[in-house]
C-alpha positions in Angstrom: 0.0 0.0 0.0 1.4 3.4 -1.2 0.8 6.3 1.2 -0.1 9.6 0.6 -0.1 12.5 2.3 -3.6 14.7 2.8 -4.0 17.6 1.2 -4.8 19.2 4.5 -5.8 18.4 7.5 -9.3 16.8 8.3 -11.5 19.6 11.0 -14.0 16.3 11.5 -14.5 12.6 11.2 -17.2 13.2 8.3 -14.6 15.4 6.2 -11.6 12.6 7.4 -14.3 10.2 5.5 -14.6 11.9 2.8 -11.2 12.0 2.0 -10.8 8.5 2.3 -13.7 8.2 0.0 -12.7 10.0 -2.6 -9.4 8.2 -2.8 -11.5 5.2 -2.8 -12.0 3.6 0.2 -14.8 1.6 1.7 -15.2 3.9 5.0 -17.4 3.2 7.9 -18.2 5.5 10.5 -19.2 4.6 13.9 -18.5 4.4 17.6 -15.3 2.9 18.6 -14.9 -0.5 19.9 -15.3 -0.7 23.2 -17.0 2.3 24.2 -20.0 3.1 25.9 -23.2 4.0 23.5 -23.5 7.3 25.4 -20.3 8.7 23.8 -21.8 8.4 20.5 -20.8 11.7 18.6 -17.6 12.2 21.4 -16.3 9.8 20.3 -15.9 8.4 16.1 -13.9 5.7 14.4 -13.2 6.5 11.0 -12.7 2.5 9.6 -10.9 2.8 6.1 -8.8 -0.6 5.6 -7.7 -3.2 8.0 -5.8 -2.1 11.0 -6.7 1.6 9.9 -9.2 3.4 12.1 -8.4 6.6 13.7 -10.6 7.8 16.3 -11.8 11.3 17.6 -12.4 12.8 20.4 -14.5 15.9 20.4 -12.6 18.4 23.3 -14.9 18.3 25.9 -14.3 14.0 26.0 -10.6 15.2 26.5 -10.9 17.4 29.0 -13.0 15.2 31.1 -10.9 13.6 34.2 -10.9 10.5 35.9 -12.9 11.6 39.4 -11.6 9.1 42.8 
């Protein structure tokens, strides 16, 4: 597989999608493994090949701390 560098960087998963789309990918979009259903839309797995699925976090998900 030949990589290729992005013409700029994605600003959200739907435009990361695209992208891959356009270069001709299957893409599914979707919650991550593993997470709760609740984060849906803080959390979105872009799945464009095998073992090649960024995820993102919207910022308030980041910020968020672990409480004792």
């Amino acid at each position: 597989m030949k990589m290729e560098r992005l013409v700029k960087a994605p600003a959200s998963p739907e435009e990361f999608a695209s992208m891959m789309r356009a270069r001709g990918h299957a893409v599914t979009v979707g919650i991550p493994d593993g997470f709760p259903k609740d984060m849906a839309g803080k959390a979105v797995m872009v799945k464009y090949a095998e073992n090649r699925a960024p995820i993102f976090l919207r910022a308030e998900l980041c910020r968020m701390t672990s409480k004792p």
